[in-house]
C-alpha positions as CSV (number, residue, x, y, z in Angstrom):
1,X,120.2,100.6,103.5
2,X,117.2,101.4,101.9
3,X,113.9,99.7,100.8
4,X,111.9,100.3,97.5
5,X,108.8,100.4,100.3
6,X,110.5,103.2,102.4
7,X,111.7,105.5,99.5
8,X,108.0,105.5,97.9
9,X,107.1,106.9,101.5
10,X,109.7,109.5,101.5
11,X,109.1,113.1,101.0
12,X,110.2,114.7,97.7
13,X,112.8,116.8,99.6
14,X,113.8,113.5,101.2
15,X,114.8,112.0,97.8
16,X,116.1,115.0,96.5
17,X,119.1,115.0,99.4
18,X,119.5,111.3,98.4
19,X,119.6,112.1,94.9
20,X,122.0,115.2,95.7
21,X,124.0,112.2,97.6
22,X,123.9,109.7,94.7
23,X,125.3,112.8,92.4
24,X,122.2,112.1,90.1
25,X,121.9,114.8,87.2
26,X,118.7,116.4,86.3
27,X,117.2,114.7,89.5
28,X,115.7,118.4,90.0
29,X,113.4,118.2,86.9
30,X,112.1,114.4,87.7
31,X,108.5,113.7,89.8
32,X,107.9,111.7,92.2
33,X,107.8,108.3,90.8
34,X,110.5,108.6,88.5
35,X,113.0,110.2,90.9
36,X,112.2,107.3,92.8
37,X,113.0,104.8,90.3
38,X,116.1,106.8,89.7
39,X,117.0,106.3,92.8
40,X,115.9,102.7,92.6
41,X,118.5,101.9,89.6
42,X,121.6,103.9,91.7
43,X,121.3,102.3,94.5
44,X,121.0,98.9,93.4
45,X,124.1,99.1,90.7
46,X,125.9,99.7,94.2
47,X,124.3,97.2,96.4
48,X,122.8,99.5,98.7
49,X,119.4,98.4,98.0
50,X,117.6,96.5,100.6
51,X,115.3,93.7,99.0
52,X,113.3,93.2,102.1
53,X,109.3,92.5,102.4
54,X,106.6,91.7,105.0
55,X,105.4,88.5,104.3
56,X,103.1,86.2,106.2
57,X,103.2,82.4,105.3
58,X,100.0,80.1,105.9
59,X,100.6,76.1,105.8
60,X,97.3,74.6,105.3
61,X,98.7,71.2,106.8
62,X,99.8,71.8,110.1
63,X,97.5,75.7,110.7
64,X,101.4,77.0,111.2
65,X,101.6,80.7,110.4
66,X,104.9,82.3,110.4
67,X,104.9,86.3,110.0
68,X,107.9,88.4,109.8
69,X,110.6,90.3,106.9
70,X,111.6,88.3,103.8
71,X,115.8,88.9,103.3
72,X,116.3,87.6,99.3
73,X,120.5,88.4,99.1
74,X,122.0,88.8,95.5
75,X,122.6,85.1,95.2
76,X,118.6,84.3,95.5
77,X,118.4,83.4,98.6
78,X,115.9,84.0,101.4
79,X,115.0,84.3,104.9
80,X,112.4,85.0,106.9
81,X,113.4,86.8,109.7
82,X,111.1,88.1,112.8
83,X,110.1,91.4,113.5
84,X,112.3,92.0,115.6
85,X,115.4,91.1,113.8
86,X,117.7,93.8,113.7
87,X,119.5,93.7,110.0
88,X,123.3,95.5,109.8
């Protein structure tokens, strides 16, 4: 799976291969940023798009603060999972 975070990091030979992969046309001609978005729009037409953020939650009332990824599946919902969490 892949993140929008982790594909703006990746190289543009890195998103070419996955573009090559994706059988996107005219991917060759495309910059950065729109090869990325591209990419985006492919992979999350077939669910392969991973919709997770860091997130850090402060609750005034009780001074709790709770840090790890944000999970939001197709259906809306959420979880925040640890750091550690190990997503399949």
């Amino acid at each position: 799976m892949y993140t929008k975070e982790s594909l703006k990091k990746s190289t543009l030979a890195e998103l070419r291969t996955l573009a090559e992969e994706l059988k996107l046309e005219g991917y060759e001609r495309l910059k950065k940023e729109y090869l990325v978005e591209e990419i985006i729009k492919s992979l999350e037409d077939n669910n392969r798009l991973d919709e997770k953020v860091d997130i850090q939650i402060e609750n005034p009332e009780t001074d709790y603060i709770a840090e790890g990824i944000l999970e939001v599946l197709p259906d809306g919902f959420g979880f925040l999972r640890s750091d550690n969490y190990q997503s399949r």
